[in-house]
Each structure stands twice: as structure tokens, then as C-alpha cells.
C-alpha positions in Angstrom: 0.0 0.0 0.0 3.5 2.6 1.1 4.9 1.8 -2.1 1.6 2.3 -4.3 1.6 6.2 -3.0 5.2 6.3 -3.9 4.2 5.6 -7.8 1.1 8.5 -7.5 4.0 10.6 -7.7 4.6 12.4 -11.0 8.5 12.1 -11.0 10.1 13.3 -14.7 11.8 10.5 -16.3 15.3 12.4 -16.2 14.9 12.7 -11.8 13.2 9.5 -11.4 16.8 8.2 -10.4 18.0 10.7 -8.3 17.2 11.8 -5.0 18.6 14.6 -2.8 20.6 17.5 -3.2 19.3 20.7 -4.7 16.1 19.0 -6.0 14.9 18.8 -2.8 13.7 22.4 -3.6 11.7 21.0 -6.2 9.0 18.5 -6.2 11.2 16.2 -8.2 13.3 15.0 -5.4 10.9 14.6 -2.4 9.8 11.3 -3.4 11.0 8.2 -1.8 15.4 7.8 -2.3 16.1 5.0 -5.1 18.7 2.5 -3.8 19.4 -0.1 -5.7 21.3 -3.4 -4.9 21.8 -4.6 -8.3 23.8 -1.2 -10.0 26.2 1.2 -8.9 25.1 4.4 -7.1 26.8 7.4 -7.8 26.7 9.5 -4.0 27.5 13.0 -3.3 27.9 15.0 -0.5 27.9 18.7 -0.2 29.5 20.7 2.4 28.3 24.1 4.2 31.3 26.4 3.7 30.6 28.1 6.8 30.8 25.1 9.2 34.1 23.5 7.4 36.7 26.9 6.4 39.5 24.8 5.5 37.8 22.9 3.1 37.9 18.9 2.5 41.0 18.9 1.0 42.6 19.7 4.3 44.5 17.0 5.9 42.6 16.8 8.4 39.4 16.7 6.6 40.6 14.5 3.8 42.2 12.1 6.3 38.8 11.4 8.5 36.9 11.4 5.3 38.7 8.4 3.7 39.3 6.8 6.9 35.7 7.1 7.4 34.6 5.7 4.0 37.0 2.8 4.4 35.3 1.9 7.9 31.8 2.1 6.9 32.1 0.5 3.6 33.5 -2.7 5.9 30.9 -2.5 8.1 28.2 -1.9 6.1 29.4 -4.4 3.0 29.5 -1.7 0.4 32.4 -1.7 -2.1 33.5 1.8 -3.2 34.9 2.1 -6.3 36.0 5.3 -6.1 35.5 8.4 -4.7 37.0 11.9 -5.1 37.4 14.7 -2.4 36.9 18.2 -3.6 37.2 20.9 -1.3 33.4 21.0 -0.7 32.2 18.4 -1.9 32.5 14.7 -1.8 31.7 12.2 -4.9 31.5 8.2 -4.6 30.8 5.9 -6.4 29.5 2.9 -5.0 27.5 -0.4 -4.8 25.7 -2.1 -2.2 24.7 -5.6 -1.4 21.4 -4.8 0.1 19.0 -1.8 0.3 19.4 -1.2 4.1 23.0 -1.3 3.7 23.4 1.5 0.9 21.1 3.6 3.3 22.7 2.8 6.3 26.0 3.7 4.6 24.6 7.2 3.5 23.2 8.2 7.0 26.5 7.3 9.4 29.4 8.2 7.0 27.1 12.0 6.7 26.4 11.8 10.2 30.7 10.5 11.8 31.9 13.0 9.4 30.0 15.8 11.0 30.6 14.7 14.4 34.5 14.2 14.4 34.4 17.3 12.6 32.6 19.4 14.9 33.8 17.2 18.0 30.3 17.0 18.8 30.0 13.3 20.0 28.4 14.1 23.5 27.1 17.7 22.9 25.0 19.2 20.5 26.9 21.5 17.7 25.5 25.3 18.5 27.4 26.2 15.0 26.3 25.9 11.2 25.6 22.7 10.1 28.1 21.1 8.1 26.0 19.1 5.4 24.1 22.0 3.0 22.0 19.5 1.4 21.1 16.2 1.9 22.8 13.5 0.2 22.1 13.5 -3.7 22.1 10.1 -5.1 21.8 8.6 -8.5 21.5 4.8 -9.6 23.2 4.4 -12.4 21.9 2.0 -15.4 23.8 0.9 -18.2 27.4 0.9 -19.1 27.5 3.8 -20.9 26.1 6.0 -17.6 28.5 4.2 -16.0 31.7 5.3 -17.7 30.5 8.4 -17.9 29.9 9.2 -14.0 33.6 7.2 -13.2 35.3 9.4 -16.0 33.4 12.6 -14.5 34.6 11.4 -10.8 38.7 11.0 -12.1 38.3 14.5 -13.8 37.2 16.0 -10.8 40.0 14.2 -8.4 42.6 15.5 -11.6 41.0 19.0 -10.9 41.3 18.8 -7.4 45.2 17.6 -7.9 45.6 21.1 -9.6 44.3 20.2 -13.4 43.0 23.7 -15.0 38.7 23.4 -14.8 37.6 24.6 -18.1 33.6 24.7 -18.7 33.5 22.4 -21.5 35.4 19.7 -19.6 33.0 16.9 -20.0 31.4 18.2 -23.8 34.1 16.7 -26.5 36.8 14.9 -25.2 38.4 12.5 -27.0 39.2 9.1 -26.6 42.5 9.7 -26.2 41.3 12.5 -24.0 39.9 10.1 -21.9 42.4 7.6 -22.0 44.7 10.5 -20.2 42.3 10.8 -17.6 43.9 7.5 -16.4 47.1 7.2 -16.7 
């Protein structure tokens, strides 16, 4: 009966995959979060600026982040395949076993993250809050989708490393392009 309200929803085609993030402002992304067990998932996190001044790409923040990811994807039986830290937001790529895993994932890696940050384990944080939207999340269908969201993911880790960003990044590479992405 849950799930039959869930469909009443008029969801565009392009969204019905995604949950979270800025279309949370929108109708598009209040329905139910799609998780799936059987494709990857392509997760982001976004970071409020105000609570976290140094950025993600601090030491600091970059070593809790992927010490935190490691944990929780042992814990939880999620395999990341990759992941890049920019220095507000966070991209991963990842696949789940089960449902409740994937979710389970999402909520405690968000929720460590903000605690070891803040130091806020027995307290309650009286500052900003340090997500700025809630997870955005995409299941990713097809092969093609696929490449495209872990070449997107190594060109923003490139970008991070100190790559120029140019607007057209993504519109026109070439193969061989591409190929340098990797090497």
C-alpha cells in the first residue's frame, strides 16, 4: 500500500533516479530515495562552507573522510569504487549488497563525518551545520552511464590535484582524452 503512493507521484523521467541535493527544492526530489542493490550508485555530498573553512582537502578533513569511508564500507558491505574529495564536496561511487546497507552507509558516514568534525559526540553543535543539502544520489543504469559518471569522478580528483577546470570539460573529449584521464 506505502509503495503504491510512492508511484502516485509524477517524477520526470530524467529525476526518477535521483534523490537529494538541490532538487529537494523542487517536487522532483521529495519522493522516496532510489537505492538499488543490483547497480552502482553514484553518492554526493555537499559541504556548508561556513561550518568546514579549511575545506575537505585539508589533511585533516581529507584524512577522517577516507578513513571514514573505508570503515563504513567494511561495516556496512558496500564496495566503493571510487571516490573523489573536492574541497566542498565529496563524490563516490558505489555499490551495495542490500537496500538497508546502501542507506545505512549514507546516513552514518554524513552523520561520523560531522561529528568528528565538529567534535560534537556528547554535545550538540550550537554552529552551522556542516551538510548543506542532503545526500544527492543517482543509480546508475547501463554501461554507458556508467563510464561516464567514473570518468566525471577521475576528472574531478585531476581537478582537485591542480588540473585547470575549463567549462567544456566533459562536452568533446576524446578518446585519447579520456584515456589520459587514467594514466
Amino acid at each position: 500500500m506505502k509503495q503504491e503512493t510512492f508511484n502516485l507521484l509524477k517524477i520526470p523521467a530524467k529525476h526518477r533516479l535521483c534523490h537529494g541535493g538541490i532538487l529537494r527544492r523542487s517536487s522532483k526530489g521529495r519522493g522516496a530515495r532510489t537505492l538499488s542493490h543490483r547497480h552502482p550508485m553514484h553518492l554526493v555530498f555537499k559541504v556548508n562552507k561556513a561550518a568546514v573553512k579549511s575545506g575537505l582537502r585539508s589533511s585533516r578533513s581529507f584524512a577522517l573522510m577516507t578513513r571514514l569511508l573505508r570503515r563504513y564500507a567494511v561495516k556496512f558491505y558496500v564496495k566503493v569504487e571510487q571516490f573523489s574529495v573536492q574541497t566542498d564536496h565529496v563524490h563516490i561511487l558505489v555499490r551495495g549488497r542490500r537496500r538497508s546497507n546502501l542507506q545505512s552507509f549514507m546516513r552514518v558516514l554524513a552523520g561520523q563525518f560531522a561529528q568528528c568534525l565538529t567534535d560534537t559526540h556528547s554535545q550538540k553543535n550550537d554552529g552551522p551545520k556542516v551538510w548543506k543539502y542532503r545526500p544527492f544520489s543517482r543509480v546508475i543504469k547501463g554501461y554507458k552511464p556508467y563510464q561516464i559518471v567514473r570518468d566525471y569522478i577521475q576528472l574531478n580528483e585531476l581537478e582537485a590535484l591542480g588540473r585547470p577546470y575549463s567549462k567544456t570539460r566533459l562536452r568533446g573529449l576524446s578518446h585519447e582524452q579520456l584515456m589520459e584521464l587514467w594514466v
